[in-house]
C-alpha positions as CSV (number, residue, x, y, z in Angstrom):
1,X,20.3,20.8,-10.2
2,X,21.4,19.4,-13.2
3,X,19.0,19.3,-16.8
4,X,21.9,17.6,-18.8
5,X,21.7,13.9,-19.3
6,X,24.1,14.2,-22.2
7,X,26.5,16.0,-20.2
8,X,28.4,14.1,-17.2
9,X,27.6,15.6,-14.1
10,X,31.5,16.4,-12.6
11,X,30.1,18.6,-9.9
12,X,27.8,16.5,-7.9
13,X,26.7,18.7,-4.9
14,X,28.3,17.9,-1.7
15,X,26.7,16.4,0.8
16,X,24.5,16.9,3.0
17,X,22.7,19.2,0.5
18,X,22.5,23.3,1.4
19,X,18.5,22.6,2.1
20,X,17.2,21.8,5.0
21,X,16.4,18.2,4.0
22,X,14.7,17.2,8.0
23,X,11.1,18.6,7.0
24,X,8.4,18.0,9.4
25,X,7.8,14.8,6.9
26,X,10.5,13.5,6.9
27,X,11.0,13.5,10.6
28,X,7.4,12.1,11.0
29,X,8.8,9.4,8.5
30,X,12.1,8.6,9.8
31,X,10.5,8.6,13.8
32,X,7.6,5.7,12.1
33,X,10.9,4.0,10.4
34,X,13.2,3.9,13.6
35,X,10.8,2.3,15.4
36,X,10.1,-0.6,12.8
37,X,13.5,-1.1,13.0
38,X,13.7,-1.4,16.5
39,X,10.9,-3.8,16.8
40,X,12.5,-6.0,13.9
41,X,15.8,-5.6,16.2
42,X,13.9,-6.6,19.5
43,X,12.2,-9.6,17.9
44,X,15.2,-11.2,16.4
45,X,16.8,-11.4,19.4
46,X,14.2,-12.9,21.3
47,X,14.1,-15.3,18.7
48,X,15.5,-19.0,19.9
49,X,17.3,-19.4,17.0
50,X,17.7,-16.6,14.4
51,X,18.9,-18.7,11.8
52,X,16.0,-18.6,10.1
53,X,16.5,-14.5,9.3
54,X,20.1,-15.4,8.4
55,X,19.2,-17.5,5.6
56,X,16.6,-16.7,4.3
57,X,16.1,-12.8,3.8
58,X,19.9,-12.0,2.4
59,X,18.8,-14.5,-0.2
60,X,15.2,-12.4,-1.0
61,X,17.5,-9.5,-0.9
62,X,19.4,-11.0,-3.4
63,X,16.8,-11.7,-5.7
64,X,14.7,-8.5,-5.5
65,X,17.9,-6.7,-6.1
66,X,19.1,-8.9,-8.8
67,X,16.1,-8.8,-10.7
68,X,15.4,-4.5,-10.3
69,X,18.7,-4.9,-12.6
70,X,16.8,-7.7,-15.0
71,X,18.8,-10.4,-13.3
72,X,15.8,-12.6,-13.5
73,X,15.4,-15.6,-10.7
74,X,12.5,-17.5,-9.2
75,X,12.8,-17.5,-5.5
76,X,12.7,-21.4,-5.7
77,X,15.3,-22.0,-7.5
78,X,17.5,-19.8,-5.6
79,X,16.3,-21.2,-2.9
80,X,17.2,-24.9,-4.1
81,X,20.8,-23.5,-5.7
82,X,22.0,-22.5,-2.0
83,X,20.8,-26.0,-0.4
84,X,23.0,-27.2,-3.0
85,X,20.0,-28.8,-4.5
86,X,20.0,-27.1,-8.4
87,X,22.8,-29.3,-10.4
88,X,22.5,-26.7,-13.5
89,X,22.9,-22.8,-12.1
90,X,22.0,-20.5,-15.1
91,X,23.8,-17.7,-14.7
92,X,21.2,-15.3,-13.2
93,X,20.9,-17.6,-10.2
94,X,25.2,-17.4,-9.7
95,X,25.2,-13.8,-9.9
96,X,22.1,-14.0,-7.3
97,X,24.1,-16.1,-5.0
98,X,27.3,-13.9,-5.5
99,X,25.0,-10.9,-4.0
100,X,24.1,-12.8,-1.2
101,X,28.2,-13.6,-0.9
102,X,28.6,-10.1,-1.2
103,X,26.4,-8.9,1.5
104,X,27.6,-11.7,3.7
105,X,31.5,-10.4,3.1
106,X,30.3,-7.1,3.5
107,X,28.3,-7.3,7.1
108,X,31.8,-9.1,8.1
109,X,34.3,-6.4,6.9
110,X,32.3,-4.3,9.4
111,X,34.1,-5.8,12.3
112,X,37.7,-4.5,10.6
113,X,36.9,-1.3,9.3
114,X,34.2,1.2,8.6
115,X,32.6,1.2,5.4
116,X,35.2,3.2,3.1
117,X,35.6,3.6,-0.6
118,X,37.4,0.1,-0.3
119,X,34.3,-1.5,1.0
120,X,32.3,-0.6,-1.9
121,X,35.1,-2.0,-4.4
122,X,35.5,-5.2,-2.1
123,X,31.2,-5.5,-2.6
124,X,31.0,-4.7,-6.4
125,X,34.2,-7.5,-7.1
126,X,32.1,-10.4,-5.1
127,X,28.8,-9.3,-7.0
128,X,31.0,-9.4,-10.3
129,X,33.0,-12.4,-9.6
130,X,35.9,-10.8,-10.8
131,X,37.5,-7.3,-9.8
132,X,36.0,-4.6,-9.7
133,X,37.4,-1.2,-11.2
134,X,36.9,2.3,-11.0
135,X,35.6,3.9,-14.4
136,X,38.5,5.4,-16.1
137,X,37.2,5.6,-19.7
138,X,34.3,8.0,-21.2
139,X,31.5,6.8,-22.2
140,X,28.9,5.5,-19.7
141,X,25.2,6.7,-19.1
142,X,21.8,5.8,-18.3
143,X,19.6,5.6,-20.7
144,X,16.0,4.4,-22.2
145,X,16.2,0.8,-22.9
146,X,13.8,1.2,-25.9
147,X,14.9,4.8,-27.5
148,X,18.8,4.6,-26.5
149,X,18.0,8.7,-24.7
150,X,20.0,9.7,-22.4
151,X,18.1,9.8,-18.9
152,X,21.7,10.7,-16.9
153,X,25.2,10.7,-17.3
154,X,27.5,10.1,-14.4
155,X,30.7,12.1,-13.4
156,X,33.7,11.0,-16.1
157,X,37.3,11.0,-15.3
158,X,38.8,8.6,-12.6
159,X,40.5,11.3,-10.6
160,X,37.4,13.1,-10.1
161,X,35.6,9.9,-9.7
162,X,37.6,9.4,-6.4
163,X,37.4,12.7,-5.6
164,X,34.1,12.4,-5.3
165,X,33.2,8.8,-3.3
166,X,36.3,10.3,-1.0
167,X,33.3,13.3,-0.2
168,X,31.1,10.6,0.4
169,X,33.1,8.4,2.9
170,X,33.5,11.5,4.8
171,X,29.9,12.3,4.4
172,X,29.2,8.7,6.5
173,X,31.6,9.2,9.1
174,X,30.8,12.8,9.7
175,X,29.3,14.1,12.8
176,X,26.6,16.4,10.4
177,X,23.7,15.5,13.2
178,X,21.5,13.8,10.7
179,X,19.2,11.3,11.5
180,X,21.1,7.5,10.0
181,X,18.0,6.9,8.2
182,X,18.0,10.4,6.4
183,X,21.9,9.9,6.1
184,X,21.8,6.1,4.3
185,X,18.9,7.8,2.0
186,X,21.3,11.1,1.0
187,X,24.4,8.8,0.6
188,X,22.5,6.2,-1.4
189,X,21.5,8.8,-3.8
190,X,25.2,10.0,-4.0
191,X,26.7,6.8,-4.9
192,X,24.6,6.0,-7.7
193,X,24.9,9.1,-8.9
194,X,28.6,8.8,-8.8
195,X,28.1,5.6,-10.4
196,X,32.1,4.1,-10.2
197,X,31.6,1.1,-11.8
198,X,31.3,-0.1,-15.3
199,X,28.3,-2.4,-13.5
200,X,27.3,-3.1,-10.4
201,X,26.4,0.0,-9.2
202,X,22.6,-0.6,-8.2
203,X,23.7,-4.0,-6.7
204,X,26.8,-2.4,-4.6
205,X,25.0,0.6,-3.9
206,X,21.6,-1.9,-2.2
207,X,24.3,-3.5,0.0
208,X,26.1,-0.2,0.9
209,X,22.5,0.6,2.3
210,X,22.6,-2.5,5.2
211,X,25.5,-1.6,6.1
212,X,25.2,1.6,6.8
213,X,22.5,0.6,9.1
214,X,24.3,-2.1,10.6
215,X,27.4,0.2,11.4
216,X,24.9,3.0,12.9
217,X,23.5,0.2,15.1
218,X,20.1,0.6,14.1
219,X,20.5,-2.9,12.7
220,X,22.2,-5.9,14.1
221,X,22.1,-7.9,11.0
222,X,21.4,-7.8,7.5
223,X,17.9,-8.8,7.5
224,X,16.1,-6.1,6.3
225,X,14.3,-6.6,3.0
226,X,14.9,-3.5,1.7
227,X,15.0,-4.3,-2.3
228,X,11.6,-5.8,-2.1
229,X,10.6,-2.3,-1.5
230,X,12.4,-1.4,-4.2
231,X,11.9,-3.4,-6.9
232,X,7.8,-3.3,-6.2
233,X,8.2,0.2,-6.9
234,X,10.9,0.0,-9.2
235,X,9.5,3.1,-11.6
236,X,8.9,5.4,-8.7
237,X,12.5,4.5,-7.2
238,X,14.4,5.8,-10.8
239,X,11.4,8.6,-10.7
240,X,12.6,10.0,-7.4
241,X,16.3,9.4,-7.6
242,X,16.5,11.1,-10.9
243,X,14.0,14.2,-9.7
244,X,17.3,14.6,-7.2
245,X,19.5,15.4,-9.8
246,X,17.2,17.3,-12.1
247,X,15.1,19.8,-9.0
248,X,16.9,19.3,-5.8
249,X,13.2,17.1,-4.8
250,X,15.5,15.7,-1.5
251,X,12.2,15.2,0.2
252,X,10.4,12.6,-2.0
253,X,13.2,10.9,-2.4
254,X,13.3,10.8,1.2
255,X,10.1,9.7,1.6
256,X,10.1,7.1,-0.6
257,X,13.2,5.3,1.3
258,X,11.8,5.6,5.0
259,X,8.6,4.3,3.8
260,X,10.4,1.5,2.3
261,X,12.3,0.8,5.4
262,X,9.1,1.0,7.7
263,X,7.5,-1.5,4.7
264,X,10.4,-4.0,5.0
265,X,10.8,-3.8,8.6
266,X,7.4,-4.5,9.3
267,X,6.8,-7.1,7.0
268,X,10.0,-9.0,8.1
269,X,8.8,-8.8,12.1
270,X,5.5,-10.3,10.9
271,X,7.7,-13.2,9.1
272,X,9.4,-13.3,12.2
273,X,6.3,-13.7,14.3
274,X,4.2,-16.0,12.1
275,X,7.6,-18.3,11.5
276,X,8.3,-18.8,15.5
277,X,4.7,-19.3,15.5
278,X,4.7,-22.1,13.2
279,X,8.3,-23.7,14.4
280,X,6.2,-24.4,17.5
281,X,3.2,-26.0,16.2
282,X,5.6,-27.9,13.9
283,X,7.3,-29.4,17.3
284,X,4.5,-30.2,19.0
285,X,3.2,-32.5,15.5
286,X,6.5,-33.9,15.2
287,X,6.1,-35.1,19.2
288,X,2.9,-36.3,18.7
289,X,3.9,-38.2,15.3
290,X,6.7,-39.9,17.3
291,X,8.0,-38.3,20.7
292,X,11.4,-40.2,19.9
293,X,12.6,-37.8,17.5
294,X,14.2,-34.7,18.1
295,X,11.3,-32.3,17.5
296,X,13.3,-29.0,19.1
297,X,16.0,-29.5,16.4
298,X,14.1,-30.8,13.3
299,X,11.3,-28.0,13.7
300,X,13.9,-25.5,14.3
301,X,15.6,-26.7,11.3
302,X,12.6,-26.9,8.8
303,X,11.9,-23.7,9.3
304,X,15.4,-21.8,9.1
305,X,15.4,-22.9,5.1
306,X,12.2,-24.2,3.2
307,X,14.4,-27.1,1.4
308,X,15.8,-29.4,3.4
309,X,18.8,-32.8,2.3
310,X,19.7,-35.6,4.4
311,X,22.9,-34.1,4.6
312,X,21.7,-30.8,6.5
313,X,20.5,-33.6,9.5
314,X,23.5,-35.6,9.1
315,X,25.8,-32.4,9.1
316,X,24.0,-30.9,12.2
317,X,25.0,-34.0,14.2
318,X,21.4,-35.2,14.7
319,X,21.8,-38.9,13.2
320,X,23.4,-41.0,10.7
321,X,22.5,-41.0,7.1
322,X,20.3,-43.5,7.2
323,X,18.6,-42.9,10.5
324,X,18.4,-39.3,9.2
325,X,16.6,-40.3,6.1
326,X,13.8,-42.3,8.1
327,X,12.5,-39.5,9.9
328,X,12.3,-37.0,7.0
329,X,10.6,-39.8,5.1
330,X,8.3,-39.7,8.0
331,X,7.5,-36.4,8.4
332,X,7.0,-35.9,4.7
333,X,4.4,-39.4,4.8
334,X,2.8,-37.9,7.6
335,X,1.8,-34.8,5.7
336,X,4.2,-32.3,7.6
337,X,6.5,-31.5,4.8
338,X,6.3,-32.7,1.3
339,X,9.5,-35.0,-0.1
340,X,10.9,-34.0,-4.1
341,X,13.3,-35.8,-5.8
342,X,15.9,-33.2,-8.2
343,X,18.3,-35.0,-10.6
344,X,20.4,-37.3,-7.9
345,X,18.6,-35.1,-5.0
346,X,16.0,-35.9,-2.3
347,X,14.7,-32.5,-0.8
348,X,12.5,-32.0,1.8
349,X,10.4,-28.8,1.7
350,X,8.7,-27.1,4.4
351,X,5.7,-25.9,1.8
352,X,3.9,-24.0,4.6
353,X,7.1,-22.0,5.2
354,X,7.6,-21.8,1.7
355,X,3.8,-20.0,1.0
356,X,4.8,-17.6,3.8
357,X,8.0,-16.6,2.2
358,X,6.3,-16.0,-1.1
359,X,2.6,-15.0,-1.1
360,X,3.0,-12.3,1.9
361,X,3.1,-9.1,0.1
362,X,4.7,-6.2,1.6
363,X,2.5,-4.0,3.1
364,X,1.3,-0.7,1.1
């Protein structure tokens, strides 16, 4: 326990904590998340094309966790900024997209190494765009936007800094016989506690949480939601994480994470479901329209990203430019997507795909 916030905390607890931290709820919780997880898992890969989870949640990830840090974007403009379709990027949506990067460059290092100290540096420097250090000057805390208190303040020196994310690398890689899920949650808690960064920590720490997932093979890919969760119940999230620090409360904090992993998983395997769904009544309308056109590959496409250019059907090696403009133009007269013209830009948007995205909340 520490009652401090002025003070750093140097002597962050090891983990896992002296408690027994596997109470009867939490191991009804983590047995509800696993298996969320696994049906996410099964249903991706019986998907025909998983591109669709591959572009579009690590971009709703990166929003979500973007904006619990007031890094404000719409999801259509992100959206339109990846497609290369937004000429003017404020800076909210680049440090969106850097996330993304981030998360991308961090699922990738997996294949290398384990995730280490390093990884977490290597993460925070994409999210930054420039690199990232370890703190090595006083003065950084968490505090009340509005009254300037102190809510928390982290450990201070950088020796003891590294001393400490060292105990937390070992934590991952030890063989303590805790259940992943309860492990991401504990070693989630400890890095932003830690906090090693002069920024980023939230962000770094968000991505840290897929991958631990992904490298304890309850994940394949990182297409879990999980910041939606977050940011939904952003006060409840700081509630519980600082309850940690100030009365050892391991099993709310708990909670709270394994219900947001059941949430996310859930609501993604719905988005799943309900996007495969309408990939195939898209086909069969873009047969009957005209049974000429490559309905397997324009459906499929249409619905692995809500804005569609030319370009994306001329780069795919479906038809020239101009061949490849005629049947967007017909599909979007036809009713089946809707055309927009941006600055110098023609997009094509899937609007049905786009409501899904956006106006499906996550479940309670």
């Amino acid at each position: 326990m520490w009652n401090h916030p002025d003070r750093p905390f140097q002597d962050l607890p090891a983990l896992p904590p002296s408690v027994d931290v596997e109470t009867p709820a939490v191991l009804k919780a983590t047995i509800t998340a696993s298996r969320a997880l696994a049906r996410l898992d099964g249903a991706y890969n019986r998907l025909p094309d998983p591109t669709m989870l591959i572009n579009l949640i690590p971009l709703m990830e990166a929003q979500a966790s973007s904006e619990i840090e007031n890094i404000v974007t719409t999801n259509d403009e992100l959206f339109k900024a990846a497609n290369g379709a937004l000429q003017d990027m404020t800076p909210q949506v680049k440090e969106a997209l850097r996330y993304r990067e981030a998360l991308r460059a961090g699922h990738e290092s997996l294949a290398a190494r384990p995730i280490t100290t390093q990884t977490a540096i290597d993460v925070c420097s994409r999210i930054q765009g420039r690199p990232a250090a370890i703190r090595n000057q006083p003065g950084t805390y968490i505090g009340n936007a509005s009254t300037g208190a102190h809510i928390y303040t982290p450990p201070e020196g950088q020796h003891v800094i590294l001393d400490h994310l060292s105990a937390w690398e070992r934590f991952l890689h030890d063989d303590h016989g805790l259940d992943p899920l309860v492990a991401m949650a504990l070693a989630h808690y400890q890095f932003e506690a830690i906090h090693p960064f002069f920024d980023g920590n939230g962000r770094t720490g968000r991505i840290l949480n897929l991958l631990m997932l992904i490298e304890t093979g309850l994940l394949e890919l990182p297409v879990l939601y999980l910041s939606g969760h977050i940011l939904r119940h952003k006060d409840t999230y700081y509630e519980r994480l600082n309850a940690v620090t100030r009365e050892d409360a391991w099993e709310p904090w708990l909670l709270f994470m394994l219900a947001g992993v059941e949430s996310t998983a859930t609501w993604t395997l719905d988005l799943v479901e309900s996007t495969d769904s309408m990939r195939t009544s898209l086909q069969d309308s873009i047969r009957a329209l005209d049974p000429k056109l490559p309905a397997v590959s324009l459906s499929r496409m249409l619905c692995s990203q809500p804005y569609m250019r030319i370009d994306n059907v001329v780069d795919a090696g479906l038809a020239q430019r101009q061949t490849a403009s005629r049947w967007l133009t017909l599909l979007a007269n036809s009713g089946l997507i809707t055309k927009e013209k941006i600055g110098r830009h023609v997009l094509f948007i899937n609007t049905e795909l786009l409501s899904m995205l956006f106006h499906t909340p996550l479940p309670e």
